[in-house]
C-alpha positions as CSV (number, residue, x, y, z in Angstrom):
1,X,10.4,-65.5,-71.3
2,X,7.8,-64.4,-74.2
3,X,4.5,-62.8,-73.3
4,X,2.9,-65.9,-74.0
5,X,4.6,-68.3,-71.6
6,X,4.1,-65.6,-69.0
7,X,0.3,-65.8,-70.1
8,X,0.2,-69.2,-69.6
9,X,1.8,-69.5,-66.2
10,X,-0.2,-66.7,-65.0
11,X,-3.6,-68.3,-65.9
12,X,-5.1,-66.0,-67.6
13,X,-8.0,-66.5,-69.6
14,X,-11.5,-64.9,-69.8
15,X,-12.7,-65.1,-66.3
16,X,-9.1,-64.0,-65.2
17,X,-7.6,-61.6,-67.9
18,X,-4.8,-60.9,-65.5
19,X,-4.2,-64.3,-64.2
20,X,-5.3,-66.3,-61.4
21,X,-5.3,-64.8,-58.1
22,X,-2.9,-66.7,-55.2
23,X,-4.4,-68.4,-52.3
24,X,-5.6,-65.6,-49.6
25,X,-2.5,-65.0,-46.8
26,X,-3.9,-66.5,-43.3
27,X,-4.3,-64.0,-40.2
28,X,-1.3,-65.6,-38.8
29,X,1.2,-64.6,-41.5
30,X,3.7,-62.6,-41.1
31,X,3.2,-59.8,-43.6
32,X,-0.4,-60.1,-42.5
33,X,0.2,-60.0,-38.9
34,X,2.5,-56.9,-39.2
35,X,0.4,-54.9,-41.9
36,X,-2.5,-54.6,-39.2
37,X,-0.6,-54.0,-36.4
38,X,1.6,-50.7,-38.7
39,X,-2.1,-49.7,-39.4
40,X,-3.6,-49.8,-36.1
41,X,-0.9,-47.7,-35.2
42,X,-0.8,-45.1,-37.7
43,X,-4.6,-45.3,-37.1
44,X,-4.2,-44.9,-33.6
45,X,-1.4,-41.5,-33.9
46,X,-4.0,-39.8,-36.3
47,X,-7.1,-40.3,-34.2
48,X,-4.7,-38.9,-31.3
49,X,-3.3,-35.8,-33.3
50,X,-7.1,-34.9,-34.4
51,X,-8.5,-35.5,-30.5
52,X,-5.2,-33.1,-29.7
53,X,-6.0,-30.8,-32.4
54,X,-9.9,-30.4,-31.6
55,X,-9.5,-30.8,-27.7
56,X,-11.3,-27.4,-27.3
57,X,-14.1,-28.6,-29.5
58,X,-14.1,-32.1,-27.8
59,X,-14.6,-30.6,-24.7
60,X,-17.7,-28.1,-25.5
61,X,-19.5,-31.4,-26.5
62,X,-19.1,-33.4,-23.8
63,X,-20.0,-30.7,-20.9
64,X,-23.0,-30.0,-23.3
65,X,-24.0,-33.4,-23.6
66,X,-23.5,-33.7,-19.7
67,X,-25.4,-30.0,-19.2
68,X,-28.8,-32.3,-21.5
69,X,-28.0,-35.5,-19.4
70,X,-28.3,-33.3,-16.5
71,X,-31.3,-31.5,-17.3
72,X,-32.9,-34.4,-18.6
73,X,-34.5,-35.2,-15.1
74,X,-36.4,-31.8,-14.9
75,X,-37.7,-31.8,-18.5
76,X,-38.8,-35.5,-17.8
77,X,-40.9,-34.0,-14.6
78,X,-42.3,-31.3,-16.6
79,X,-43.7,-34.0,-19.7
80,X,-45.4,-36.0,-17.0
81,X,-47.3,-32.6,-15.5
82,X,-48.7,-33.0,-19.7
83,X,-46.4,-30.1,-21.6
84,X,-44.8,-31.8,-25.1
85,X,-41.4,-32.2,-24.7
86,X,-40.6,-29.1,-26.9
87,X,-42.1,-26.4,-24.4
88,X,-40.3,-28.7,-21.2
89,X,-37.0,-28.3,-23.5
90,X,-37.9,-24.6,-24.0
91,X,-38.8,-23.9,-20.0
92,X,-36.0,-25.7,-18.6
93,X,-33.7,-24.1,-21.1
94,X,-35.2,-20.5,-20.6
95,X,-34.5,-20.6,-16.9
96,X,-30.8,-21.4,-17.5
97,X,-30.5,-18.2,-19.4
98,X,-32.1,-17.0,-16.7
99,X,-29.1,-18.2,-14.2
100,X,-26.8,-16.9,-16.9
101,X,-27.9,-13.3,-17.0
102,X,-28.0,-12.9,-13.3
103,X,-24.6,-14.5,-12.7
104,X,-23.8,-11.8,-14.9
105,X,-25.6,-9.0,-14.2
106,X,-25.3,-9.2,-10.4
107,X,-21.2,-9.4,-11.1
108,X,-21.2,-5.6,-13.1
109,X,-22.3,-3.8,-10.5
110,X,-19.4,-4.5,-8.1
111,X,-16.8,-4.6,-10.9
112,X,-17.6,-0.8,-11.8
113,X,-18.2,0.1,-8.5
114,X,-14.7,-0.8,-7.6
115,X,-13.6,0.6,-10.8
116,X,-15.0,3.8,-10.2
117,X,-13.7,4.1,-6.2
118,X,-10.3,3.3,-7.7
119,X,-10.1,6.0,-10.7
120,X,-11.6,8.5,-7.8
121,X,-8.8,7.9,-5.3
122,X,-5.9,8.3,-8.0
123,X,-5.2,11.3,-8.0
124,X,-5.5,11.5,-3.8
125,X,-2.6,8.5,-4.2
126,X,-1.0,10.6,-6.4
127,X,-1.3,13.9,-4.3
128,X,0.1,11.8,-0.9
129,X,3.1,10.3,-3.0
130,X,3.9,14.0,-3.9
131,X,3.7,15.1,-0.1
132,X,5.9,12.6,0.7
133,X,9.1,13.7,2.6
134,X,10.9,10.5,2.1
135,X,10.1,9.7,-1.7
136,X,10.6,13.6,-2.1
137,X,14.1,12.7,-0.8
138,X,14.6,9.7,-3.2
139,X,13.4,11.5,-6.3
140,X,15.8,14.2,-6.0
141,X,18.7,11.4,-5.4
142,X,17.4,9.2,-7.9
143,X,14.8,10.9,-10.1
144,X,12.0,8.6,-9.8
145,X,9.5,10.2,-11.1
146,X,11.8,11.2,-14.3
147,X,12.5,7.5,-15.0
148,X,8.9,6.5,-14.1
149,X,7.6,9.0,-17.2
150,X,10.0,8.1,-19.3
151,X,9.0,4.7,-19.1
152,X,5.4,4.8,-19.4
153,X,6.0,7.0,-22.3
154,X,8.3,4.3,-24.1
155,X,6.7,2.7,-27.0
156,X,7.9,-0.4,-25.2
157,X,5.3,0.1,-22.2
158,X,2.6,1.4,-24.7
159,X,2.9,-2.3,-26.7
160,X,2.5,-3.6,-23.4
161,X,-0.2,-2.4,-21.9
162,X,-1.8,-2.7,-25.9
163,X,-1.0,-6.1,-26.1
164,X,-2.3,-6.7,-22.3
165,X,-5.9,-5.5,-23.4
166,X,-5.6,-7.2,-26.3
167,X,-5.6,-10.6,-24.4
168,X,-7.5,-9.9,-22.1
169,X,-10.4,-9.1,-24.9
170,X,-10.0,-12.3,-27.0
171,X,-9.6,-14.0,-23.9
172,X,-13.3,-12.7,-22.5
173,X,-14.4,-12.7,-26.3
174,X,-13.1,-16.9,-26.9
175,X,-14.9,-17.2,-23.3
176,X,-18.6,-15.7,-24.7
177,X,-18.4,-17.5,-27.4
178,X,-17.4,-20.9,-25.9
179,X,-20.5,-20.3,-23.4
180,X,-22.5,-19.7,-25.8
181,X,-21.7,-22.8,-28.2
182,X,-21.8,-25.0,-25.1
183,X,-25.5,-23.3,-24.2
184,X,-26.5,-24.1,-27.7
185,X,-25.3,-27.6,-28.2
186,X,-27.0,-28.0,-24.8
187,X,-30.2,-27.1,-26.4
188,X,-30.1,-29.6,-29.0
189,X,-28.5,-32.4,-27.1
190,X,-31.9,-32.1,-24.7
191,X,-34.5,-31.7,-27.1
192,X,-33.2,-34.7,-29.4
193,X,-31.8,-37.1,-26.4
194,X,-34.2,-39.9,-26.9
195,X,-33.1,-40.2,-30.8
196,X,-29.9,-40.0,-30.0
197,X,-30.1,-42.8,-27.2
198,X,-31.8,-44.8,-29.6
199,X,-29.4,-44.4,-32.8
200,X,-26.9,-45.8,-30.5
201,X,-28.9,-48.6,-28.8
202,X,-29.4,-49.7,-32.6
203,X,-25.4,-50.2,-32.9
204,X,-25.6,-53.1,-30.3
205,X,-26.4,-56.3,-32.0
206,X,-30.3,-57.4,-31.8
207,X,-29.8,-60.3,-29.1
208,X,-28.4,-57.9,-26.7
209,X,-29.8,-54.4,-27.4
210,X,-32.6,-55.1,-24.7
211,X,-29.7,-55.6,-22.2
212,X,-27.7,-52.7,-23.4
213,X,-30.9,-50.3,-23.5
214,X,-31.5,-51.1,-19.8
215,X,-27.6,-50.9,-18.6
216,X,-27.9,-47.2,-20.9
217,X,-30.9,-45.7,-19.3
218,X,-29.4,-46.5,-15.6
219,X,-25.9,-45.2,-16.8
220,X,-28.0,-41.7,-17.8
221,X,-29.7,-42.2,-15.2
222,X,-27.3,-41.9,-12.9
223,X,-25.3,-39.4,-14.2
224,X,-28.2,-37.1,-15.0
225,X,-28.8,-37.6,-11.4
226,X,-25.5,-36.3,-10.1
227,X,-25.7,-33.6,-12.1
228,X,-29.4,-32.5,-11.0
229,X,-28.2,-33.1,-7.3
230,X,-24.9,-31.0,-7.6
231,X,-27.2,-28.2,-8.9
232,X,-29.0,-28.8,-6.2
233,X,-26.2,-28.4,-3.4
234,X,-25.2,-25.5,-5.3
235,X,-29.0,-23.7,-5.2
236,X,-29.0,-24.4,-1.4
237,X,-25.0,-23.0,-0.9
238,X,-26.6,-19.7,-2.8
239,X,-29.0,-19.3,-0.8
240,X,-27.8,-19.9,2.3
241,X,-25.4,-17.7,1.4
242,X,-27.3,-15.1,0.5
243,X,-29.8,-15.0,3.3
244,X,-26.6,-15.3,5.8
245,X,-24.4,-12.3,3.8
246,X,-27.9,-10.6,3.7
247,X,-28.1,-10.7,7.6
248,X,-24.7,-10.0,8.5
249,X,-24.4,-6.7,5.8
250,X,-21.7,-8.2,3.4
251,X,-21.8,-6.1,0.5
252,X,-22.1,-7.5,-2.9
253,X,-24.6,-10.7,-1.2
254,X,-25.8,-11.7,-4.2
255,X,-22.9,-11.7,-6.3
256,X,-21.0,-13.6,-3.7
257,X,-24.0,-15.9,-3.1
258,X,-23.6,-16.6,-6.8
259,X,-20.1,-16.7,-6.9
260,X,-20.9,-19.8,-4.3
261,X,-23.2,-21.2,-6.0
262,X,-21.2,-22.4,-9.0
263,X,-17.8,-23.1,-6.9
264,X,-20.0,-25.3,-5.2
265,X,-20.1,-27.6,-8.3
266,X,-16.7,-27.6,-8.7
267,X,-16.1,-31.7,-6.2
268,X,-13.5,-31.4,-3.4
269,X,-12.8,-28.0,-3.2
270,X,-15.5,-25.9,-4.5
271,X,-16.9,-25.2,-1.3
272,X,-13.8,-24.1,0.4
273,X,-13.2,-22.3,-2.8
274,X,-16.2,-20.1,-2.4
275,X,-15.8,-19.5,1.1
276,X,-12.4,-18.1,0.3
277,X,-13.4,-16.0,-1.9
278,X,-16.4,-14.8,0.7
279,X,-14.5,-14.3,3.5
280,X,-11.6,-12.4,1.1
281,X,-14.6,-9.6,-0.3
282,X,-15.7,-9.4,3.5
283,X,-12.3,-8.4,5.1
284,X,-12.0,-6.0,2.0
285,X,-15.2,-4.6,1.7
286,X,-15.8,-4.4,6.4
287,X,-14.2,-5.2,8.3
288,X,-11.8,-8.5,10.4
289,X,-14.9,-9.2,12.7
290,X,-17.1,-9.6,9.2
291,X,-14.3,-12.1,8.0
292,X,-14.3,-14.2,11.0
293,X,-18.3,-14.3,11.4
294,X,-18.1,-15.8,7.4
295,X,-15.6,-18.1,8.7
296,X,-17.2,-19.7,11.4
297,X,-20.7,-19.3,9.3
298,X,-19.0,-21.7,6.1
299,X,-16.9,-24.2,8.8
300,X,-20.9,-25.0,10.3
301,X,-22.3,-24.8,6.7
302,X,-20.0,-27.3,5.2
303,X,-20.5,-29.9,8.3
304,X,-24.3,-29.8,7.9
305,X,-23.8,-29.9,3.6
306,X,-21.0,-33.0,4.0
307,X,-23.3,-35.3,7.3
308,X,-26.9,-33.7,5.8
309,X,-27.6,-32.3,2.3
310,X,-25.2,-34.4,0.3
311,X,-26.4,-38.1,1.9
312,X,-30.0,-37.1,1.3
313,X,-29.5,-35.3,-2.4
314,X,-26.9,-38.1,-3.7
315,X,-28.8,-40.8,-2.6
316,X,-28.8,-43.8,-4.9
317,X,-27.3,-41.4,-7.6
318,X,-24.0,-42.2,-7.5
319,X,-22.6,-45.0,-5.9
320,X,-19.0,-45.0,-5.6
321,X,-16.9,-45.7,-3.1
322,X,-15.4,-42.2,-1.8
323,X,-11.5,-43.2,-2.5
324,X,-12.3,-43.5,-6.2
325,X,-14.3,-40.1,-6.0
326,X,-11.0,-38.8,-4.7
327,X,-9.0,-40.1,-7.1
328,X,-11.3,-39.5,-10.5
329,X,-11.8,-35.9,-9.2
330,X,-7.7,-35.6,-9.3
331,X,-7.4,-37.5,-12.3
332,X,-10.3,-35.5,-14.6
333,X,-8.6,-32.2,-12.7
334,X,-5.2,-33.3,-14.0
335,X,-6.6,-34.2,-17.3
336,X,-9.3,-31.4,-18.0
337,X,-8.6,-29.0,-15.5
338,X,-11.9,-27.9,-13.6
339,X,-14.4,-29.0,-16.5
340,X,-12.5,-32.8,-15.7
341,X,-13.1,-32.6,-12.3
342,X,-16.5,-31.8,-12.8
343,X,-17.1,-34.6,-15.2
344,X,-15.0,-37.4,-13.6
345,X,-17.3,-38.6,-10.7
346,X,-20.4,-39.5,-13.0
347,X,-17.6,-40.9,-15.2
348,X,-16.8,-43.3,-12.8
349,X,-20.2,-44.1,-11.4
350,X,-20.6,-45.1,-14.8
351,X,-17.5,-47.3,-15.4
352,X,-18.2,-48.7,-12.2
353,X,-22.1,-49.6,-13.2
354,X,-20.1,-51.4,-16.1
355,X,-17.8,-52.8,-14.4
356,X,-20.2,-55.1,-11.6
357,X,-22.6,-55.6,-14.3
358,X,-20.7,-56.8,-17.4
359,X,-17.5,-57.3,-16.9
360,X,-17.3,-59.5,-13.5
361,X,-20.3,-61.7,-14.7
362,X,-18.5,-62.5,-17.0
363,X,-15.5,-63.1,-15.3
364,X,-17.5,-65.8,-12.8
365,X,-18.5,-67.8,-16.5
366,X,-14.6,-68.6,-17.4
């Protein structure tokens, strides 16, 4: 076949130097049908390997942007008492520094303390392990102490302990920094949250962006809400804590009130965490009668927090029923560790808003 048959059967002329384009192949064709669906799930394996790969990063944003959705509610009260937006951002923002460096501060002075009493009562270990009849005995049988030097003079031990430090500084330095990225996205997610909850009202189609602005506002609402009132539960824990660790002569009350205070956010078990941890320092640090007086304190505390706080702080906020609190709190732990169950109960007070709103009046239509 010449080039000029091949030209004619092909069509080509001025419009169509190449020839004449076929007829379009419908949705329902086969090659069609089975193009999309190999793209949707190569699509679908990338956007999973880069969630995967940036999980860490994922994560900062979305407890920032719940850290502005929760703080929203007390920048809101401060622009209604007449300061712009900018200085509520600013005051709100200061006093969670604020919180930051006194969670921290108040947790140094134990930690050297204890320390300090434990580089001091070395060499008194070391001096009663030495007057020891029986391990006198076994280091002449076995040479304990020889084979003890020995090792902690190997080059093996010395990598060890090296490579011990080692982690444990990147792990506190990837920590600060993480806290501090999350504080700082924090401060831009609140000062620009009305732009950014109207950039993505503007994505809904005209006709229904009313409706999707108002379902929006109650979703932030709501979790804004939660998120206010579990700071709230955890401000009371603190200071009840405090003023009761105060009373009874715990030491370290205000670290421990702290320590409380942000286990308390934690749904479930952050309260029985902190109360652990309590009633651990106070048998440590006094004595078994302390212990059991912190016990019997937290049992009380956490009737009157469950039948009397909670109701009246959470009220309207979130409304789910408690079996799915259990179970989101369980599945955002099994997902995202702590940070999941933290996020997983405004999570579902917001699927569930969805749900009765959109998706079964729509169901009563078909």
């Amino acid at each position: 076949m010449d080039l000029e048959q091949r030209r004619r059967e092909a069509g080509v002329d001025q419009r169509f130097p190449f020839g004449r384009p076929g007829q379009p192949l419908g949705r329902a064709h086969p090659f069609v049908f089975g193009f999309t669906a190999a793209l949707g799930v190569i699509t679908a394996w990338l956007l999973v390997q880069a969630a995967t790969s940036a999980r860490s990063t994922i994560v900062m944003i979305v407890v920032a942007l719940f850290l502005a959705i929760g703080l929203n509610p007390a920048v809101e009260r401060l622009r209604r008492l007449g300061l712009p937006r900018g200085l509520a951002v600013g005051t709100v923002f200061i006093g969670v520094l604020l919180f930051f460096a006194g969670f921290v501060a108040s947790l140094v002075q134990p930690v050297t303390e204890q320390v300090n009493e434990l580089r001091e009562s070395i060499p008194q270990f070391v001096t009663q392990l030495q007057n020891n009849e029986q391990l006198a005995e076994w280091d002449k049988r076995y040479k304990l102490l020889e084979r003890a030097e020995t090792f902690v003079n190997s080059a093996d031990f010395q990598q060890q302990v090296t490579d011990a430090a080692t982690g444990i500084g990147r792990v506190a330095i990837n920590g600060a920094v993480q806290t501090l990225t999350i504080l700082i996205l924090t401060l831009y997610f609140l000062g620009s949250l009305p732009q950014i909850k109207t950039f993505f009202y503007k994505l809904a189609p005209r006709t229904r962006r009313a409706r999707v602005a108002l379902l929006g506002d109650e979703i932030l609402d709501r979790i804004g809400g939660y998120v206010a009132g579990q700071f709230m539960i955890g401000f009371i824990a603190g200071v009840a804590s405090y003023l009761f660790l105060s009373i009874v002569g715990v030491k370290y009350a205000l670290a421990l009130s702290l320590i409380v205070s942000v286990t308390a956010l934690i749904p479930l078990v952050g309260a029985t965490i902190g109360a652990v941890v309590v009633c651990l320092i106070a048998f440590l640090t006094g004595s078994a009668t302390d212990a059991i007086i912190c016990v019997i304190f937290y049992v009380a505390y956490q009737q009157v927090e469950n039948y009397l706080i909670y109701p009246r702080v959470m009220k309207r906020t979130v409304d789910v029923q408690p079996a799915v609190t259990i179970v989101a709190a369980l599945v955002g732990a099994a997902l995202l560790g702590v940070v999941g169950a933290l996020l997983a109960i405004p999570t579902a007070a917001a699927v569930s808003l969805l749900i009765r709103e959109v998706v079964l009046p729509r169901q009563e239509t078909l």
